[in-house]
N, C-alpha and C positions, 0 to 999 in steps of 0.2 A: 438613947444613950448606950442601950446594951448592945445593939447591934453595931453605933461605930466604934466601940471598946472592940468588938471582935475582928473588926477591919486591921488594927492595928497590929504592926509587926516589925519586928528587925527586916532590915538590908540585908539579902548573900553577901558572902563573903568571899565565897569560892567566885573564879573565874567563867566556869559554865552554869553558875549560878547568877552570876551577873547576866553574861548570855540571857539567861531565857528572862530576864524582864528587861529587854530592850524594846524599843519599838516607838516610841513618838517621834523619833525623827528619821525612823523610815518612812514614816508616812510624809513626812515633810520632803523627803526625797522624791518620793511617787510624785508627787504633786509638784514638783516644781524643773520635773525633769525633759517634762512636754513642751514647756513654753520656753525656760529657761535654758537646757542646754539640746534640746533636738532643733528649737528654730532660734532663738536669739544667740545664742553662742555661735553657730553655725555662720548664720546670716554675721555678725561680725568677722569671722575669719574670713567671710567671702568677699567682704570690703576692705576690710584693712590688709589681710595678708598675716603673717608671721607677728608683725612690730606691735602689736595691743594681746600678745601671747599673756605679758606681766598683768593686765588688769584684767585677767578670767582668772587668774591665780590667788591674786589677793584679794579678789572679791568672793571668792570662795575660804580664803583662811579669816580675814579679819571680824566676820557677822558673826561666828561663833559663840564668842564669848557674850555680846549683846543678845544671845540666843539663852547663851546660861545665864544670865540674871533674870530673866522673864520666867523662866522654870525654877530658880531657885526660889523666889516670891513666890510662885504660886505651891511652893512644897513646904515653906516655912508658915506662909499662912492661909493657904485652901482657897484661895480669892481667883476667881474668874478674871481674865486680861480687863474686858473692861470696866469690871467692878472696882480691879486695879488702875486702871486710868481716870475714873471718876475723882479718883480720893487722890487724884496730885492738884499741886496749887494752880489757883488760877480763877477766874470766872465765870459766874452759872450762867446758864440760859437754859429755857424750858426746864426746867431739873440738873440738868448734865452741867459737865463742865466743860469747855472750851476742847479738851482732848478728843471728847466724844464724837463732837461736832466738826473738827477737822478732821476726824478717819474717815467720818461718813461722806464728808467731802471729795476727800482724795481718793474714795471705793468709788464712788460715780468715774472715774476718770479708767480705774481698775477694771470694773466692768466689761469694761471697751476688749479689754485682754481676753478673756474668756468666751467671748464671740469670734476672736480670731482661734481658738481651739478647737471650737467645738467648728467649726468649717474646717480646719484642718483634719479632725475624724472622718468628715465627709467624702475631703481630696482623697483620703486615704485607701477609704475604702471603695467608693471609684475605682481608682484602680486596678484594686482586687476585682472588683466587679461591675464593668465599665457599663452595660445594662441597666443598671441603676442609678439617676439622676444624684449631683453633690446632694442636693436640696432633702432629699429624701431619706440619703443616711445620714443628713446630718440632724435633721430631725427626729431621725431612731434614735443616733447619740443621746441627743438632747433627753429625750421621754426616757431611754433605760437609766440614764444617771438619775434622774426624776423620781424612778420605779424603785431602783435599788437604794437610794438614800435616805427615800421616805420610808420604804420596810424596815432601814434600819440594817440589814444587814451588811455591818462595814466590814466586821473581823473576816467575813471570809474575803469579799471582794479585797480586803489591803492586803490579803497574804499570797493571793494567787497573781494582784499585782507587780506587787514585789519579786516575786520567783519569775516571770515573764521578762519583769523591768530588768533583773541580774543576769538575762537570757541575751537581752537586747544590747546590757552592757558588753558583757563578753561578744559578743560579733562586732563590736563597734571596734573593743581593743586588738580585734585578730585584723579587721580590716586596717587600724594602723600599724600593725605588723607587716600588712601584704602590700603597702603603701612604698616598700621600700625597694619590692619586684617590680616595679614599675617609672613609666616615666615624671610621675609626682614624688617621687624617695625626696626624702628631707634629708636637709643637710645642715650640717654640725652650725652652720653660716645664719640659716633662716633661723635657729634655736638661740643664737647669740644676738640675732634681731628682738627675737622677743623679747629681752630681757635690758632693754637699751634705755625703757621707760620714755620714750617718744608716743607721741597719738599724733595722730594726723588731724587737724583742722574737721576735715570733711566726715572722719567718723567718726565725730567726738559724740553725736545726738545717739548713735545707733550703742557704746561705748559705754555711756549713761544708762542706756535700757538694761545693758548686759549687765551691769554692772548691780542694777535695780533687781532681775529678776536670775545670776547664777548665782550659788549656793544659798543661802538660806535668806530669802529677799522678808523687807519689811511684813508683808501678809501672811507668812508664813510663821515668822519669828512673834507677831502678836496672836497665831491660832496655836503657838507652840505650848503654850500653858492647858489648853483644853485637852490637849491630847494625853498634858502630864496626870490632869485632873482623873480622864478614862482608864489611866492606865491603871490608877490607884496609888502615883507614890505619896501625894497629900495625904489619901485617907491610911495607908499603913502609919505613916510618921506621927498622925494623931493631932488633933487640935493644939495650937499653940500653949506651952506650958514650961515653968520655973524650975525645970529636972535633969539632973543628969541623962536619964535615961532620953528624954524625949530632945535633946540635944545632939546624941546616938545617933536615934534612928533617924533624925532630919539629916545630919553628914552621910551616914548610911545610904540614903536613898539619893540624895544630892551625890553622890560618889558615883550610882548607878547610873545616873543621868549624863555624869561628866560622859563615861563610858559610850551611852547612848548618840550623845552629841556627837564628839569626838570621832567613833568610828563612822559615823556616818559620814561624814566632814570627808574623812579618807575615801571612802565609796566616790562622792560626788566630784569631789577634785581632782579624783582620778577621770571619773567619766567626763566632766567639763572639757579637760586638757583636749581630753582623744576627740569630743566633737571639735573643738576648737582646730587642733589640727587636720582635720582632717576638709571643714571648710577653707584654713588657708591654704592648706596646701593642692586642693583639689577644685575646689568653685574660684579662689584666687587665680589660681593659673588658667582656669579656662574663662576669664571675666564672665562670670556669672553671678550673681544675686538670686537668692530664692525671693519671692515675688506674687501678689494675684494669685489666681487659679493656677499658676502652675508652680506652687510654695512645692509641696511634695516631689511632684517629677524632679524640680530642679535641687533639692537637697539628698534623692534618690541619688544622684549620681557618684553623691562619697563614698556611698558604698559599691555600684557597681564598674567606677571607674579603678576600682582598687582591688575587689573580690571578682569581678568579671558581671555578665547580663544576667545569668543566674543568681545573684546577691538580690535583685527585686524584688524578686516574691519575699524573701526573708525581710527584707528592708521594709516592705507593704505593712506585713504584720507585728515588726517591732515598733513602726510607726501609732499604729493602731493602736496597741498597746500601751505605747507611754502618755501619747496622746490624750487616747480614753483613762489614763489612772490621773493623769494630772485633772483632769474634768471633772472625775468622781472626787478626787481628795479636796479638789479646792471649793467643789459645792458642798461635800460635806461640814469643812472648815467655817464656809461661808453662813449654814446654815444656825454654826452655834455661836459666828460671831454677831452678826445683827439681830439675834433672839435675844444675846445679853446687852447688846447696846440699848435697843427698844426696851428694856428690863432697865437701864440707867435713867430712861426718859419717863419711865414709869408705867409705859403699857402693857407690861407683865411682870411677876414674879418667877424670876430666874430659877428661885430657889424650890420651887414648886415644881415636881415635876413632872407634871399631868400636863398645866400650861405649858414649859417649857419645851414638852416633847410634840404637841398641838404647833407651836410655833416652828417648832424645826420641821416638822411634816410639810406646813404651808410653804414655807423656804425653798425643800427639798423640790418640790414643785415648779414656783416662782423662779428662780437661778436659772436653770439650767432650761427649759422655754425660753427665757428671754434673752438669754445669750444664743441660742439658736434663729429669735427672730434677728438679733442684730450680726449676727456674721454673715446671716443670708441676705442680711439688707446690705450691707457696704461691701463683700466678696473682696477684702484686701487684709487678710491673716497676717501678713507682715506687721504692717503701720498697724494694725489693731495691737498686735502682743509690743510694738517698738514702743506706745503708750503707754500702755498698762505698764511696762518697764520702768520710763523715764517716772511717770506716778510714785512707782515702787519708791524708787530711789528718792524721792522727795520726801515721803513719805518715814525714812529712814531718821528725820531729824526728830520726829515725834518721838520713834524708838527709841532715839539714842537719848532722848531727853528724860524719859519712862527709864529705862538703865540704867542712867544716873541716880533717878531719885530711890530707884528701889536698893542700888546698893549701899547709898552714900546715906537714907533714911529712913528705909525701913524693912532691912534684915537686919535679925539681932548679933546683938555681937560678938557672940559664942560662935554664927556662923562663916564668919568677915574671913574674906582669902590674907594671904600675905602678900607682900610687897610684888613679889615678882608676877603674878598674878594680876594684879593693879597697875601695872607696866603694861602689859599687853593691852587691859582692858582701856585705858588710857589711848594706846596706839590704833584700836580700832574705833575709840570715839572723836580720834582726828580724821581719820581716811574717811570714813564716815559722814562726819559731818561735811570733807571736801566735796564729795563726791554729792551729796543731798544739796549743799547750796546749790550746785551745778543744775542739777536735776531744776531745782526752784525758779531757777533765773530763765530754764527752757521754756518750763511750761505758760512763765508771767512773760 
């Protein structure tokens, strides 16, 4: 008791004080920047063109706020996502309750996405080092996220990610600066396309993925509470309790979090747009599709058809990069989500953290192997991540239905937003659910 009394603390108040306790959904960035806006956003602009500009945009602003009711429950009552999902209505089986058992469902289909990544590290590096077989770094990929998630050592690997990933961001933004030196220059015409709210028939399946895996997709928004957990802002806020004070520090931190969310959301929806354009207007014009074995070369090209032949090597290594952070974050994620689900089924105690850390270890292992045997066994990174996507996106109705219950039953009512606030949130549980039924009706 004496030591989580000492946990406990006020929220900054100051703005650079805010600043330095940010960071759960940079990680969520990292992680969703590989799959989501280097190949699935891309690979969209290279099909549709300009006209599905509008559904990378609002698929990046609407998840948001489904993102803040997941962290706000878990900061008002210290509850793990799925310890959280156990306790909504519904029917048991082996222990669990129906929620548990469709995530673990929908993650079998997920999976399939993280073998198309971790080959994508391999394309990558390939061609930094064409001597060395895909197979072989992508099985280094595979064993170092392995090495580094089972030591445990996350905080440096997210921080040096991150600085890499804002490296990667910025040449993405300058190359659609240099976009306009060129015979690809966008015009005022193609920007009024995107915003026409038209899809085309034919990339409505690829639309769905995008839609599943840019800004803050289902997998990421239910590991979003783990991250609030590590960060500490449950344990500063303090056990649930009947006080003014501990009503404080729950807004306090819930404040810090908007914060968190929020600027990140700016980060992503910025980078989203720039790959987005930069696939329509560079892989669209020269009818190309990134694809197979040659995912990389052929998404290579936004950048050096823009920056000149020299952008390569740069483009090699920001590939590498975002590539490998999305591998690391989403295995690490991975590992603390189905340690707590097994934990729901009863084969370990979550709460314990001897076991807990035992199971994340074996995890740490398991993942990222087995998404290396399956990317080398099917060698088609697109359809792999275009699955794991549309999955996402189905997967989104479970969220949106967990959002619900957490806001509408169980945050207290000292913490409840106002109306206009519940307007938005409202607005994202319709686009939401549109886009989830779609996904559902794909996959059946």
């Amino acid at each position: 008791m004496t030591d989580q009394a000492q946990l406990i603390k006020s929220a900054p108040t100051t703005f650079t004080g805010t600043l330095s306790c940010l960071g759960p959904s940079m990680i969520l960035s990292a992680s969703i920047v590989g799959s989501g806006e280097l190949i699935m956003t891309t690979t969209l602009g290279a099909q549709a063109g300009f006209v599905a500009l509008w559904v990378i945009i609002i698929s990046c602003l609407v998840k948001v706020c489904v993102q803040l009711e997941f962290g706000k429950h878990a900061i008002s009552s210290g509850e793990s996502t799925m310890a959280a999902l156990n306790r909504l209505p519904g029917p048991l089986a082996a222990g669990a309750r129906w929620t548990i058992w469709v995530w673990l469902l929908v993650q079998l289909v997920i999976f399939v996405q993280y073998g198309g990544i971790v080959t994508g590290v391999g394309q990558a590096l390939n061609i930094a080092i064409p001597a060395v077989p895909v197979w072989i770094w992508a099985s280094l990929a595979g064993t170092t996220t392995a090495v580094l998630v089972s030591c445990g050592r996350y905080g440096l690997i997210q921080n040096v990610s991150i600085a890499l990933m804002m490296l990667f961001t910025l040449f993405t933004l300058l190359c659609v600066g240099l976009l306009q030196t060129t015979s690809y220059a966008i015009s005022t015409d193609q920007i009024v396309e995107g915003f026409q709210f038209q899809l085309p028939k034919a990339v409505m399946g690829v639309a769905v993925a995008a839609f599943g895996l840019t800004g803050v997709g289902a997998s990421e928004i239910i590991a979003y509470p783990y991250w609030c957990l590590e960060k500490g802002y449950a344990g500063f806020t303090g056990p649930r309790e009947s006080s003014d004070e501990w009503v404080a520090r729950a807004r306090g931190w819930i404040r810090v979090m908007y914060w968190d969310a929020f600027l990140s959301m700016l980060v992503y929806t910025l980078v989203t747009c720039a790959f987005y354009i930069l696939g329509a207007s560079v892989l669209h014009g020269r009818g190309e599709v990134p694809e197979g074995p040659e995912m990389i070369r052929t998404l290579s090209k936004v950048y050096t058809e823009s920056a000149g032949t020299g952008a390569m090597a740069l483009y090699v290594i920001g590939a590498i990069i975002v590539l490998f952070s999305t591998l690391f974050a989403g295995s690490a994620a991975w590992t603390r989500m189905f340690s707590d689900a097994f934990a729901q089924i009863g084969l370990l105690d979550y709460s314990n953290e001897s076991q807990r850390q035992r199971w994340i270890r074996g995890f740490a292992w398991f993942f990222p192997l087995s998404w290396t045997v399956l990317g080398l066994t099917f060698k088609a990174p697109v359809a792999m991540v275009t699955a794991g996507g549309i999955a996402n996106a189905g997967l989104l109705l479970l969220v949106v239905y967990a959002a619900f219950t957490f806001r509408y039953h169980h945050l207290p009512a000292e913490l409840r937003p106002g109306r206009f606030y519940d307007a938005v949130l409202w607005t994202s549980f319709a686009a939401i659910t549109a886009v989830g039924v779609l996904a559902v009706v794909r996959i059946l």
